[in-house]
C-alpha positions in Angstrom: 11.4 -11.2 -19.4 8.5 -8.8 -20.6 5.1 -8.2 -19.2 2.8 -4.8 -19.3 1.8 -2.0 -16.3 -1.6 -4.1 -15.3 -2.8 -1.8 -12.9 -0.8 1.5 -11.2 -1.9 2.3 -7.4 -2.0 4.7 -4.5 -2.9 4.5 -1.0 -2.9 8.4 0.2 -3.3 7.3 3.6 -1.3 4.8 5.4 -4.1 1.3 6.0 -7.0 3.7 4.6 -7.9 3.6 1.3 -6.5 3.3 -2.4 -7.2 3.9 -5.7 -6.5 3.2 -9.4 -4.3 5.3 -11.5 -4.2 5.4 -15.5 -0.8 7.2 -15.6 1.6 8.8 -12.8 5.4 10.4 -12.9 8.2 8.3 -10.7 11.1 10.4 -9.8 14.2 9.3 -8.7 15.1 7.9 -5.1 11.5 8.8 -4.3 7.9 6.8 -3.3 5.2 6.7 -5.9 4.0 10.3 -5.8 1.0 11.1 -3.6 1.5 6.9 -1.9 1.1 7.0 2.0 1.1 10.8 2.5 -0.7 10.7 5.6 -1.0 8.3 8.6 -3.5 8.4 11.5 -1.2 8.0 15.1 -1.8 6.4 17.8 -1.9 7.0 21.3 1.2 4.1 21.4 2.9 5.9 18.7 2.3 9.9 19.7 5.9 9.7 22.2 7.7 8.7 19.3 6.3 11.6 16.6 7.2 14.7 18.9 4.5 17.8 18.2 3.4 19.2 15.2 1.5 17.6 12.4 4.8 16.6 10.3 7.2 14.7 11.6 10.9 15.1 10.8 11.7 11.2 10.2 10.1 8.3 9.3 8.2 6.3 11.9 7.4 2.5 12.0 4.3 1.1 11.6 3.9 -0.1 15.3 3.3 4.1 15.9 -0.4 4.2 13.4 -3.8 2.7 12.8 -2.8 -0.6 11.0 -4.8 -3.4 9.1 -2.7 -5.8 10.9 -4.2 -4.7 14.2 -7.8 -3.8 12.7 -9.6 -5.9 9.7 -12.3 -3.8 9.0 -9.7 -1.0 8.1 -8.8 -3.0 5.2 -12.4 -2.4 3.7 -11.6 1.1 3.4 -11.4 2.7 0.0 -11.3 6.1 -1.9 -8.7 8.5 -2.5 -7.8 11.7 -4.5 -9.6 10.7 -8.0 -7.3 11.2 -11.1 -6.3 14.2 -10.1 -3.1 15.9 -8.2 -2.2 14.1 -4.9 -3.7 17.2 -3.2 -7.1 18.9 -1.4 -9.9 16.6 -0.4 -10.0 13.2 -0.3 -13.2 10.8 -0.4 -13.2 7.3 2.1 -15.6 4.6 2.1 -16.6 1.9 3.7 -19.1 -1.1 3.8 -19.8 -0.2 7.5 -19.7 3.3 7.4 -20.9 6.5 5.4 -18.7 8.1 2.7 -16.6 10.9 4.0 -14.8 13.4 2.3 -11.9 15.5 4.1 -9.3 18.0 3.1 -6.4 16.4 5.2 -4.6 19.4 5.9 -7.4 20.8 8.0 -10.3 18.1 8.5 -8.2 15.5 10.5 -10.6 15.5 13.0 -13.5 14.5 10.9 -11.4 11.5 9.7 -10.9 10.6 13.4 -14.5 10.4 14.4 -15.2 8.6 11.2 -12.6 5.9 12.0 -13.3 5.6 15.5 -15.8 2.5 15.3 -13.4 0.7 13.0 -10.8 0.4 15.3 -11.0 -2.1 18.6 -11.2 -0.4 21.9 -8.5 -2.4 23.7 -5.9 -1.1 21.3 -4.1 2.3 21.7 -6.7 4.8 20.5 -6.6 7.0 17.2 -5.0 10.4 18.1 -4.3 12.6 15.2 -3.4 12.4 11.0 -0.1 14.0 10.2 1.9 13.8 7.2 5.2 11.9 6.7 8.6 14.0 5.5 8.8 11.1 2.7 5.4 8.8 2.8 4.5 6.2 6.0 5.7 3.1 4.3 6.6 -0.2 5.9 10.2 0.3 4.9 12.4 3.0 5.6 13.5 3.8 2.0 12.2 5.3 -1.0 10.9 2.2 -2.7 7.8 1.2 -4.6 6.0 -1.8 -4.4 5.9 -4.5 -7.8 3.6 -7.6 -7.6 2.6 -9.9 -10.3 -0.7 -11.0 -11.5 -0.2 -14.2 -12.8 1.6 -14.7 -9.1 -1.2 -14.0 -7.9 -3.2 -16.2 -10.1 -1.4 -19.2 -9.1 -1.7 -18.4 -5.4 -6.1 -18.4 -5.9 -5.6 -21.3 -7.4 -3.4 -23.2 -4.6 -5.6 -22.0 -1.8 -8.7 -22.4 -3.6 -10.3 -19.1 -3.1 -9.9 -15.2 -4.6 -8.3 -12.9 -2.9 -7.9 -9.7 -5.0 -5.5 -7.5 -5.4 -6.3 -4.5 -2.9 -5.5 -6.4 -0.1 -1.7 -6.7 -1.0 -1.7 -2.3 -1.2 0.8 -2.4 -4.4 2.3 0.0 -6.5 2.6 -1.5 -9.6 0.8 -4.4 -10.5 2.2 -6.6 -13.5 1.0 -9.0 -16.2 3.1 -11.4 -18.8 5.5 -12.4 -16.3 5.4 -16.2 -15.4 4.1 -16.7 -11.5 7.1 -16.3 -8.9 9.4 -15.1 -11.8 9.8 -11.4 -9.8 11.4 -13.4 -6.7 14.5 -14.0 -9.4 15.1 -10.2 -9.7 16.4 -9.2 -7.3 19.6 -6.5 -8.3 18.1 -6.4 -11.0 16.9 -3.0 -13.7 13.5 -3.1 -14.7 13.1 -0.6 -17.8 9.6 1.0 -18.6 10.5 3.3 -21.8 13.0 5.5 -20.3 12.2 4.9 -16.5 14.7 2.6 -15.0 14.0 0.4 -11.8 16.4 -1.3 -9.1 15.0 -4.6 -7.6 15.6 -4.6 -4.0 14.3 -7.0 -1.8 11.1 -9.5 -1.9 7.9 -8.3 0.5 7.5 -10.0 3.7 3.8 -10.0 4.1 1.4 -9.1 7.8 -1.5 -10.2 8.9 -3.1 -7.4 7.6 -3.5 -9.2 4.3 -5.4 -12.2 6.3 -8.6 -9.4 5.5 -11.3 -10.1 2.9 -11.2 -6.0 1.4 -14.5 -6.0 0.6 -15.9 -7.5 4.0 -13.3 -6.2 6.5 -13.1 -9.9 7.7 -10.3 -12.1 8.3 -11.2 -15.0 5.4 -7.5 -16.5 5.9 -4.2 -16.2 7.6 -2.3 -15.4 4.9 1.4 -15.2 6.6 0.8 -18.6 7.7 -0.5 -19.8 4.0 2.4 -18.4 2.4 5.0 -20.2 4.5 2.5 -23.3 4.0 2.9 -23.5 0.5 6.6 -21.5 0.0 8.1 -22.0 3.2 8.4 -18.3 3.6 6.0 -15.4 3.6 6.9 -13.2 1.3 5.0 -12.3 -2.0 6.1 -9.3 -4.0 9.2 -7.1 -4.4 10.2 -3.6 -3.8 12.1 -1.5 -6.2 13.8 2.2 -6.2 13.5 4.1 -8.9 16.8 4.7 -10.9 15.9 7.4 -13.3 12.4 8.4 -13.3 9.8 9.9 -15.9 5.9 9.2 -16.8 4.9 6.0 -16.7 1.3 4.5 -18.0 -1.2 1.6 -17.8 -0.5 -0.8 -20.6 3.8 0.0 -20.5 5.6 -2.5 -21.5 8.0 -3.4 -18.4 11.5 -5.5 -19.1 13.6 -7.2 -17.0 
């Protein structure tokens, strides 16, 4: 099975943002460089990060800002650019005006500029810190693989588009048939040299129930996925085996 690097992503802070990527390097046992680098805490979560703005270990997603708990956050764009997963980043959002931040020493700007986007009866916005690894939903070093022609078919079933930025993937794909990435699993993927492990399909939030271009809920997507599939998932994760460069247009094998 053979299909081709659609689109590459990042999301340099965790349910803030993303951007498009024409080429990045994957190393092994390691997160798609420069992916969920930074997270904005929560008053909820501030017990479980200790001081400082690095954190030792990894920390679930109940402990940050999160689409599932905010639509409009999923509205949020920007990122680095092209260039190194480094200095000041650049937000925007339908509702709000652009920001740009150095992360390291700006956190508080991103704080007031998040503020309104965030509901008032949930534990308030604290601080930004940066994650020992990256502030993924799972505790491991994956990347995230979704398919476009899956995603295709699922516009078509529920009769309306739904884009791929809500999803926050790694690695979108194109050539495969629709749902054929749920039969990978233990499986290598191979881009040139670069060599991928399937591990597990992606269970989805409600987070993805949000139109990204609105910051409104247009669906409940958890419960459209069990609808149709009798489960919620849509997507896989993958480690990286052995890593090197990897490019929009790659051929990807399974």
């Amino acid at each position: 099975m053979t299909g081709y690097i659609a689109r590459i992503r990042r999301h340099p802070i965790k349910s803030l943002g993303g951007e498009d990527l024409a080429r990045t390097p994957l190393h092994a046992a390691q997160r798609l460089p420069g992916d969920r680098v930074w997270a904005m805490l929560t008053e909820g979560g501030e017990r479980h990060a200790g001081p400082g703005d690095r954190p030792g270990r990894w920390l679930p997603k109940s402990c940050f800002l999160r689409g599932a708990a905010s639509a409009p956050l999923q509205a949020v764009s920007g990122g680095w650019g092209e260039g190194a997963p480094e200095g000041a980043l650049t937000l925007n959002h339908p509702a709000r005006p652009a920001l740009r931040f150095d992360p390291e020493t700006q956190g508080d700007l991103l704080l007031d500029w998040v503020r309104p986007l965030w509901p008032d009866d949930k534990p308030a916005p604290t601080r930004l810190v940066q994650g020992p690894t990256g502030w993924t939903d799972v505790n491991q070093p994956w990347i995230s693989i979704l398919s476009l022609a899956s995603l295709r078919d699922l516009e078509q079933r529920l009769g309306q588009r739904l884009g791929i930025e809500r999803w926050r993937a790694n690695l979108w794909v194109d050539g495969w048939d629709a749902y054929a990435e749920r039969d990978l699993i233990g499986h290598i993927l191979t881009i040139g040299g670069v060599e991928l492990r399937v591990t597990e399909t992606i269970g989805r939030c409600p987070a993805t129930s949000a139109n990204t271009d609105s910051g409104q809920i247009d669906i409940d997507m958890p419960e459209a996925l069990q609808a149709q599939f009798g489960h919620k998932d849509f997507g896989i994760y993958a480690e990286v085996v052995t890593g090197g460069q990897i490019a929009l247009q790659d051929r990807i094998a399974a």
